[in-house]
C-alpha positions in Angstrom: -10.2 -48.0 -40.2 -13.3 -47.0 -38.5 -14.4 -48.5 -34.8 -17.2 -48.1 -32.8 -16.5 -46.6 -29.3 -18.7 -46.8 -26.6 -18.9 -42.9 -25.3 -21.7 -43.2 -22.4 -23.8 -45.8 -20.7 -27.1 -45.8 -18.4 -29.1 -47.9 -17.0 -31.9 -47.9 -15.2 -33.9 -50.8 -12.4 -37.7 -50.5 -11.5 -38.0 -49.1 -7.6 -39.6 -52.6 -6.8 -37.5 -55.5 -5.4 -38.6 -58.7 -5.0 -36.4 -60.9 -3.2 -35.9 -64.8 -2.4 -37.8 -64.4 0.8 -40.5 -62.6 -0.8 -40.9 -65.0 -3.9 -41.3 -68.2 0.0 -44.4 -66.3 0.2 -45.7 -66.4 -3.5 -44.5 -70.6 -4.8 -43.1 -73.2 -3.2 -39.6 -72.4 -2.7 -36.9 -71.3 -0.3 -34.2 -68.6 -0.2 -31.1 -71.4 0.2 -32.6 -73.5 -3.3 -32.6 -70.7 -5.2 -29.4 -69.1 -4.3 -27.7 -71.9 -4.5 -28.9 -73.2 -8.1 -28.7 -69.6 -9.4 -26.8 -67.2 -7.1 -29.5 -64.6 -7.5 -30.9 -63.0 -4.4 -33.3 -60.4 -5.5 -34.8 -59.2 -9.0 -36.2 -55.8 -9.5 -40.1 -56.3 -11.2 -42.2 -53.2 -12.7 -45.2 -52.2 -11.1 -48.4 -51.8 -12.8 -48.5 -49.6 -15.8 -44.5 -49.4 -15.9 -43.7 -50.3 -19.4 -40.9 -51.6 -21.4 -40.5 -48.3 -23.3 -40.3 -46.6 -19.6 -37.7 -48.0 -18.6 -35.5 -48.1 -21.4 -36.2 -44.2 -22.0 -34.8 -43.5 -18.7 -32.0 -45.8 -19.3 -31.4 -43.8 -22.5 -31.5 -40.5 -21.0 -28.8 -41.5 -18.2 -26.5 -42.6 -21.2 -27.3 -39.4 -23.3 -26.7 -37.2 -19.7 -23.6 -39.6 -19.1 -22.1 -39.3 -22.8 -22.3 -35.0 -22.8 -24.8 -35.8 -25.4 -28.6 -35.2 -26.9 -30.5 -36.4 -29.5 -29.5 -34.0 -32.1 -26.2 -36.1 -31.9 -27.6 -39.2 -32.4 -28.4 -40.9 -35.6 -30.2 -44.3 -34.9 -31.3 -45.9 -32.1 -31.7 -49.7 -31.7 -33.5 -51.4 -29.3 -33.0 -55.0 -28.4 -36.0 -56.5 -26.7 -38.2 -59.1 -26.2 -41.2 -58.1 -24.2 -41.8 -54.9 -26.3 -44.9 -52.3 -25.6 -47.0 -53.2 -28.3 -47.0 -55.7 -30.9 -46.2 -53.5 -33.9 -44.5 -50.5 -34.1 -41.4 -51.0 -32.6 -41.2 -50.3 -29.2 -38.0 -47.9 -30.2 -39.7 -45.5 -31.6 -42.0 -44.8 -29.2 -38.2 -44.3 -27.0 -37.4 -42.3 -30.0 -40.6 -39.9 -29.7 -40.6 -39.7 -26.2 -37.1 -38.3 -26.4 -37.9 -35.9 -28.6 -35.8 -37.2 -31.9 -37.7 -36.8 -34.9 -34.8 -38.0 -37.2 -33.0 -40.5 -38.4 -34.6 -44.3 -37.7 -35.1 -46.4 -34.6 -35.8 -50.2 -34.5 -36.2 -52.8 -32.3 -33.9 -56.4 -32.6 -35.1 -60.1 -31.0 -32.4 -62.0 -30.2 -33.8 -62.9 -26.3 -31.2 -63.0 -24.0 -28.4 -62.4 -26.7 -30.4 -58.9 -27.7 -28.2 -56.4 -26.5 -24.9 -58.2 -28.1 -27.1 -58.8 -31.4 -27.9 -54.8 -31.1 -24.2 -53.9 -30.6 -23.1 -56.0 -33.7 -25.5 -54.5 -35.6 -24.5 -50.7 -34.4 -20.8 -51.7 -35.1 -22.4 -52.8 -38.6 -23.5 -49.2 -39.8 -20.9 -47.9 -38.2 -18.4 -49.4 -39.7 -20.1 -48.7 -43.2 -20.5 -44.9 -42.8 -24.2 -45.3 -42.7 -24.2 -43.9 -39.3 -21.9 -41.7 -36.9 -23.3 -42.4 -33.5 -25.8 -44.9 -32.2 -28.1 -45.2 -29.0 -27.9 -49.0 -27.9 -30.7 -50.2 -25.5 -31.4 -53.5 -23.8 -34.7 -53.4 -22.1 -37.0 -55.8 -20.8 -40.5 -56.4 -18.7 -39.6 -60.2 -18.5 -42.1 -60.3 -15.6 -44.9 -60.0 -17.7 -43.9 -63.5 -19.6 -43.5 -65.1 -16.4 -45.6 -68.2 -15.0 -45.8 -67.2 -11.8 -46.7 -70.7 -10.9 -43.8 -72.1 -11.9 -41.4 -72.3 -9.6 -38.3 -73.5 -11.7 -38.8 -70.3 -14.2 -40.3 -67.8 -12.3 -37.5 -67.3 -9.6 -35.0 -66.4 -12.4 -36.0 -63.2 -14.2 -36.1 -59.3 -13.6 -36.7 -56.1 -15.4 -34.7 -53.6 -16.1 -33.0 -51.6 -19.4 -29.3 -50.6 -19.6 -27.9 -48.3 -22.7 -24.9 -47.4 -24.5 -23.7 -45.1 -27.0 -21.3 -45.7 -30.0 -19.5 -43.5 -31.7 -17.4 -43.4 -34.7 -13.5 -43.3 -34.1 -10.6 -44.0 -36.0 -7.9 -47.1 -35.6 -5.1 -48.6 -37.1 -7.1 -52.0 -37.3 -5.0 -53.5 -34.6 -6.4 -54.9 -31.0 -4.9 -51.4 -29.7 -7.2 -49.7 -31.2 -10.0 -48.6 -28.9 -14.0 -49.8 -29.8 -15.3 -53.0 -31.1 -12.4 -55.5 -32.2 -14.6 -58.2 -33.5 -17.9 -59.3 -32.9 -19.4 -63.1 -33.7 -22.7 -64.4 -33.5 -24.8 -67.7 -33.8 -28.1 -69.2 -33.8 -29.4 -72.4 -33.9 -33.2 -73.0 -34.3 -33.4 -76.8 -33.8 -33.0 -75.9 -30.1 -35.8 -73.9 -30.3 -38.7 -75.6 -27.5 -35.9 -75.8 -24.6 -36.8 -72.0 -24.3 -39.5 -70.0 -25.6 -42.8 -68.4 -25.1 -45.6 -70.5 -25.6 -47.9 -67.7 -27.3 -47.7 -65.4 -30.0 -49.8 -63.1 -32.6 -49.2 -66.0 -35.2 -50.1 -69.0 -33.0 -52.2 -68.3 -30.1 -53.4 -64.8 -30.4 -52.1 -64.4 -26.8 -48.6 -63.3 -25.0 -48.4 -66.1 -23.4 -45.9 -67.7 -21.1 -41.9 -68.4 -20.7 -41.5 -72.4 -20.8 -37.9 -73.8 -20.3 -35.8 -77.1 -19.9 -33.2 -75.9 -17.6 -30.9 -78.5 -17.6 -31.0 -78.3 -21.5 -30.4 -75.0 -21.2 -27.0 -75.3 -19.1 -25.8 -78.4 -20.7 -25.5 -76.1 -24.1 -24.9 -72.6 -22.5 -21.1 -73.3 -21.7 -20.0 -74.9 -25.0 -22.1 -72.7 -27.1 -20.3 -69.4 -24.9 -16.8 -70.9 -25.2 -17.2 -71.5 -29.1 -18.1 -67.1 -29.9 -15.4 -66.6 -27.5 -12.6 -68.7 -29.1 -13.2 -67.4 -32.5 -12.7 -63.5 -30.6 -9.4 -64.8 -29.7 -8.8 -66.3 -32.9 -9.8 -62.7 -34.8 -7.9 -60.5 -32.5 -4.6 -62.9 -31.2 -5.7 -62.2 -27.6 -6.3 -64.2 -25.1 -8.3 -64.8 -21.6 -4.7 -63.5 -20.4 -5.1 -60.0 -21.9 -8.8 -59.3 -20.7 -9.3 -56.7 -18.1 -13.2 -57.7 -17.7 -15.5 -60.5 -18.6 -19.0 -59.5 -18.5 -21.3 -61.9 -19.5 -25.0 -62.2 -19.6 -26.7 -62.2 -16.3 -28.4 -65.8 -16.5 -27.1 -67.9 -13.9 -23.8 -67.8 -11.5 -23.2 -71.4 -12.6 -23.2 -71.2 -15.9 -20.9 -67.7 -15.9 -18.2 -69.5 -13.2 -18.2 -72.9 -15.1 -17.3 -70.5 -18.8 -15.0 -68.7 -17.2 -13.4 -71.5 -15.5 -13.3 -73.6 -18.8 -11.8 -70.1 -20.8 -9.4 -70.1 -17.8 -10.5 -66.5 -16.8 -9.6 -64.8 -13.8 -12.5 -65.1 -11.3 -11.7 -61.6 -10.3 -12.0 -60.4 -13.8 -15.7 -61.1 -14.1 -18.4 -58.9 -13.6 -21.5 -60.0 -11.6 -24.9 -58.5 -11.3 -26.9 -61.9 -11.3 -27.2 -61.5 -7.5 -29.3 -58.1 -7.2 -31.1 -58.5 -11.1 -31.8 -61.9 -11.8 -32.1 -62.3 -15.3 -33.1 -59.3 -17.1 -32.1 -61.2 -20.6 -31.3 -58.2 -23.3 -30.7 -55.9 -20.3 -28.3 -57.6 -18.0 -25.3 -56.9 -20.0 -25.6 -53.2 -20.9 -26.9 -53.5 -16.8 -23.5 -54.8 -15.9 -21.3 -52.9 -18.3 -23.0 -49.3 -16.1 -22.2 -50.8 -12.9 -18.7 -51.6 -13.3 -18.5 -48.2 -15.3 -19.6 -46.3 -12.3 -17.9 -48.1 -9.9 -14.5 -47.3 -11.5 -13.4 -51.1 -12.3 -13.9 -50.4 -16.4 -11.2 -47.8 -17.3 -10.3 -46.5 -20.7 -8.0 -48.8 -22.5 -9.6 -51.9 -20.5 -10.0 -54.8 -22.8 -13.5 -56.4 -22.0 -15.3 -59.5 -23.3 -19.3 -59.0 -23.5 -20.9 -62.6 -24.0 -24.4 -64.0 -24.4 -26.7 -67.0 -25.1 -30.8 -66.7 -25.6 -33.6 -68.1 -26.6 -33.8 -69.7 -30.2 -30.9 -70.4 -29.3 -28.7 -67.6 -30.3 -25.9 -66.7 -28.7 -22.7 -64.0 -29.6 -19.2 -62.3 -28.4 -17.8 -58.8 -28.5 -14.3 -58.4 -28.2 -13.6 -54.3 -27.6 -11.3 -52.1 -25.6 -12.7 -49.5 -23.7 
C-alpha cells in the first residue's frame, strides 16, 4: 500500500523576540503569571511589512534545501493558515510563485490551531489516491496581527512563525512497521464556536478584526477532545502510548500538553516542547516542533511519533506515523 513519508522539514521564526518582561512594559502583567499559567517565556512577532507568505516561503525553502529537493519535484503545495496575506487568492500561491513553481496547484486550509494536522491529512489524502507523488506541507502564521494587544489574558499567548514538511510517496505492507502516516483522525465541532474566534471578517464586519477567547472553556475541552483523536490512533494501528518514541503536540499551553499526556499515560520525556521559546504559533507550532527535535537528533528514522492538535471552531485531529 502507498504511505506518505515525511522526507524534509524547515522552519523558520521572525528575528524579533518578545519576551515576558517585555510584554510588563506593554499590559498589566508579570513574567511569574504568565509562566506559570502557560509555561511560555518568549514569542517571536513579525516586524512591520513581514508577511505570512514570508515566512512560510523561507520555511519552505529550508524543507526543500533539507529534503535534497526543488520545486520541479513537487506536485502540490498546501498551506494551513489562518492569518493569510490577502483575503483571496490563497496565500499558497503567492508561496508557490515566489518559489518559482509554475505547476501543479497550491491551496491554502483553515483549520486554526489544528491547520497543519488538517494539511497533513489532507496530503496523506492525495497521496494515498495517486493524485500526487510528493507534497510541500506548510504551517504559517502572523497571529500577532489578530491580537488585542489590550488584552492581557489573549495577548501574552501567541507568536509567529511557519514550519514545513515534505511527503513523499513510499510503499508499505499496510502494517504499523511501515514507515509514513499510519492513520490520521479528525474532528470538529461548531457549537463551540464563540469560546474562540475572531470577532471580524469579510462577511460580518468588513474588518480583520480581533482574537476573543474563554480560556477556561478552552482547557476544560482541550484535554478530552485530544485524548478522544488519540485513542481512536491506538485503536487503528494496536499501538499504544508504550510504543511512541515522541509526542508532539500543538504548542498551546504547557498545561494542557502535561495534563494529555499525563491522562494518555505518556512518558514526560517523550514529549516535545517548544511552548516556552514560541508561544502559540497555532498552524505553525507543530511543523515548528517536529524541525526542532529533527535537528536536534531526538526524531530518528523508525521513531514512532504522535502529532496532536485542537483549534478554533473547534477542530481538533491525530496523526499516528513512523518516521
Amino acid at each position: 500500500m502507498i504511505r506518505s513519508i515525511i522526507v524534509g522539514t524547515g522552519s523558520y521564526s521572525p528575528a524579533k523576540i518578545l519576551t515576558n518582561k517585555d510584554m510588563e512594559s506593554i499590559i498589566d502583567t508579570t513574567d511569574e503569571w504568565i509562566t506559570q499559567r502557560t509555561g511560555i517565556k518568549q514569542r517571536h512577532i513579525v516586524e512591520d511589512g513581514e508577511t505570512t507568505a514570508d515566512l512560510g516561503e523561507k520555511a519552505a525553502r529550508a524543507a526543500l534545501e533539507n529534503a535534497g529537493l526543488t520545486t520541479d519535484d513537487l506536485d502540490m503545495i498546501i498551506l494551513a493558515t489562518s492569518t493569510p496575506n490577502n483575503t483571496f487568492p490563497a496565500t499558497s500561491v503567492d508561496i508557490q510563485n515566489r518559489l518559482g513553481m509554475h505547476h501543479g496547484v497550491a491551496f491554502d486550509v483553515q483549520a486554526v490551531c489544528s491547520g497543519f494536522v488538517f494539511a497533513l491529512t489532507t496530503a496523506d489524502q492525495y497521496i494515498k489516491s495517486g493524485y500526487a507523488k510528493r507534497i510541500l506541507v506548510i504551517g504559517a502564521e502572523t497571529f500577532s496581527r489578530l491580537l488585542d494587544w489590550e488584552d492581557r489574558t489573549t495577548c501574552v499567548l501567541f507568536g509567529d512563525g511557519a514550519g514545513a514538511v515534505i511527503v513523499e510517496a513510499g510503499e508499505g505492507e499496510g502494517t504499523s512497521a511501515d514507515r509514513g502516516i499510519l492513520t490520521s483522525h479528525l474532528r470538529s465541532d461548531g457549537v463551540h464556536k464563540d469560546k474562540l474566534y475572531v470577532d471580524g471578517g469579510p462577511s460580518t464586519t468588513g474588518t480583520t478584526g480581533k482574537l476573543r477567547m474563554q480560556g477556561k472553556e478552552v482547557f476544560r475541552h482541550a484535554v478530552g477532545m485530544i485524548t478522544d483523536v488519540i485513542e481512536d490512533a491506538y485503536k487503528a494501528t494496536g499501538l499504544t502510548s508504550d510504543d511512541l518514541d515522541w509526542f508532539i503536540p500543538h504548542q498551546a499551553n504547557k498545561r494542557i500538553i502535561d495534563a494529555s499526556a499525563k491522562k494518555l499515560k505518556i512518558d514526560p520525556k517523550k514529549v516535545v516542547i517548544t511552548v516556552d521559546r514560541h508561544g502559540n504559533t497555532s498552524a505553525a507550532s507543530i511543523p515548528l516542533a517536529i524541525c526542532e527535535a529533527v535537528k536536534d537528533g531526538r526524531v530518528k528514522k523508525g521513531d514512532i511519533i504522535l502529532l496532536e492538535a485542537m483549534g478554533g471552531g473547534f477542530t481538533w485531529g491525530s496523526v499516528l506515523l513512523r518516521w
